[in-house]
C-alpha positions in Angstrom: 250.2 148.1 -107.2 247.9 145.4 -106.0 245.4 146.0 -103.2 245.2 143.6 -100.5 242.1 142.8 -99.3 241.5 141.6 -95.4 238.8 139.1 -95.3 237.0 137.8 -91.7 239.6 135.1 -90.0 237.7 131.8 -90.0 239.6 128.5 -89.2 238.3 127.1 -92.7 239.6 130.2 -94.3 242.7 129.7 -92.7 242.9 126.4 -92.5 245.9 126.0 -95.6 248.1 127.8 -93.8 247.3 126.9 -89.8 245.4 126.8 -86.6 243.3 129.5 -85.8 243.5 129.4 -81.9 240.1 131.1 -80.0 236.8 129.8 -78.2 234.6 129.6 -81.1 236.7 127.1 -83.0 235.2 123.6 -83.0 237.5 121.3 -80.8 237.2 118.5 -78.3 235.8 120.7 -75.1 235.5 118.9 -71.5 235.0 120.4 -68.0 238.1 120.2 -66.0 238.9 121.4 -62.4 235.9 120.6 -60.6 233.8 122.4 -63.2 235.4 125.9 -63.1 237.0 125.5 -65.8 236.3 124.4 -69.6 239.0 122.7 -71.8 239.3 124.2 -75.4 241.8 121.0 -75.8 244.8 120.9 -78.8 243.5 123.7 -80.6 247.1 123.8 -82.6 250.0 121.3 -82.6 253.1 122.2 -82.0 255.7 120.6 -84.7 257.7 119.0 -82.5 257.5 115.4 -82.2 260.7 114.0 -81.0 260.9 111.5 -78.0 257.8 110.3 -78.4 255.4 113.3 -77.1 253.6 115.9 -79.0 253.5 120.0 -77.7 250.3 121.1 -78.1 248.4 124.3 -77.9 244.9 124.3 -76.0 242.8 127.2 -74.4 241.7 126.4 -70.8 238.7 129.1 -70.2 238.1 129.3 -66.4 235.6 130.9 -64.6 237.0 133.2 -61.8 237.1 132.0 -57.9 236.8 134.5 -55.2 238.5 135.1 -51.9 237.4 132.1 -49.4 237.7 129.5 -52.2 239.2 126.9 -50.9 241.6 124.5 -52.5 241.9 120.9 -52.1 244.1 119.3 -54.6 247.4 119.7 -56.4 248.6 118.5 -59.8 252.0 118.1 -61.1 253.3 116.9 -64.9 256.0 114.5 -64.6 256.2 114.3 -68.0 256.6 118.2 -69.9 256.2 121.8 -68.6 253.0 123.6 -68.9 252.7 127.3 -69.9 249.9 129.9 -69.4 249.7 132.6 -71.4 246.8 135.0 -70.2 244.6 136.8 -73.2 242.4 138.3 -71.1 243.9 140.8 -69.1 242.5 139.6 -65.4 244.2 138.9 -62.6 244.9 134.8 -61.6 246.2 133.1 -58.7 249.4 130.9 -58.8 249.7 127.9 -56.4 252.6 126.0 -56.5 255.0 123.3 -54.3 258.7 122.2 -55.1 259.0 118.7 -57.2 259.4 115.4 -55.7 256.3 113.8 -53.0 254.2 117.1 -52.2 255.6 118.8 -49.1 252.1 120.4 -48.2 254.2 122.8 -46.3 256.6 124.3 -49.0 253.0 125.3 -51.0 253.1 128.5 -52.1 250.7 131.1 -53.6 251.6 134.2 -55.8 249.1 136.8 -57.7 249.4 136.9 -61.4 248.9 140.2 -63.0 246.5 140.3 -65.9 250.0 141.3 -68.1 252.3 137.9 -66.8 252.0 134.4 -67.9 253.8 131.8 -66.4 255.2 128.1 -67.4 255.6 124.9 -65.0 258.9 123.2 -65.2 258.3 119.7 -65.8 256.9 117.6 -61.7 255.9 121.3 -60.3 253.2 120.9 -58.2 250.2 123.3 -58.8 247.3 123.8 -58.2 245.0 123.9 -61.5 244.1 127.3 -62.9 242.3 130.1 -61.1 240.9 132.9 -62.4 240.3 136.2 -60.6 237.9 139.2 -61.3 236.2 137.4 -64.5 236.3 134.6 -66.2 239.9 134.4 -68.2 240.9 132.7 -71.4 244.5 131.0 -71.1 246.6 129.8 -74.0 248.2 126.5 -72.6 251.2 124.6 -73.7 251.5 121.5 -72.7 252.5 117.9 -73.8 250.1 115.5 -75.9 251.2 112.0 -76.4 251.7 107.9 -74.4 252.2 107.8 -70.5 250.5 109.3 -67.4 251.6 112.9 -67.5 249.2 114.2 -65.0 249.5 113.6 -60.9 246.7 114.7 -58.6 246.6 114.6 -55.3 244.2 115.6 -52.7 245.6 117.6 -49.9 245.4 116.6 -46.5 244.0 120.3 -45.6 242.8 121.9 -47.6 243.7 125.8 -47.9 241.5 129.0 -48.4 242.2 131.3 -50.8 243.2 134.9 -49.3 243.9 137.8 -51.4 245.5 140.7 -50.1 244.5 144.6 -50.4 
């Protein structure tokens, strides 16, 4: 019998047979929602490259907002959904309106437990990630590829963030 030896994960070690997906791998990184949060974009592609877009993997790592923040935009995708799978086990907060023009009063918010992840469907208004407790590393899927697939509005009044005992 042969042993098998585990060796460190790198992405270059990796690399021949795929992506290795965390914060340390080299990528394009950009701040996004007014600076709370920092893009790890396309980390991994998704094979899947019909109709013209691309699925993509990327890790959004956002720094945690406390009660009182208050919240003065919305974004939707009118092109693909959007998933978030939490990896860090923190709560987040969910913000969300119905498709079609943004009904500021059908917004909704819900509290994510550090164990649920959640996806968009495709025009789902939301508002963009927030993290609760400590900053929280997200694995996002979302669509890479031609046309404006990102809305953003900014809300008439803006809201406060309340969280409940």
């Amino acid at each position: 019998m042969k042993e098998l030896v585990l060796q460190p994960l790198s992405a270059e070690a990796f690399a021949p047979f795929g992506d290795l997906i965390d914060g340390d791998t080299p990528c394009e990184q950009y701040p996004i929602n007014e600076g709370l949060t920092q893009r790890h974009n396309a980390l991994a592609r998704v094979d899947c490259a019909a109709q013209g877009g691309t699925p993509a993997l990327s890790l959004f790592r956002a720094q945690a907002v406390t009660a009182g923040f208050v919240l003065r935009s919305m974004e939707r995708h009118p092109l693909g959904s959007q998933a978030f799978v939490n990896t860090s086990g923190h709560p987040y907060a969910i913000v969300v309106a119905p498709p079609g023009p943004l009904d500021e009063e059908a917004i909704q918010g819900f509290l994510g437990t550090p164990h649920q992840s959640i996806s968009y469907h495709r025009g789902t208004w939301h508002h963009y990630l927030l993290a609760l407790e400590a900053p929280s590393d997200f694995v996002v899927v979302d669509r890479l590829g031609p046309g404006n697939n990102c809305d953003e509005v900014e809300l008439r009044t803006p809201l406060k963030l309340v969280l409940t005992p």
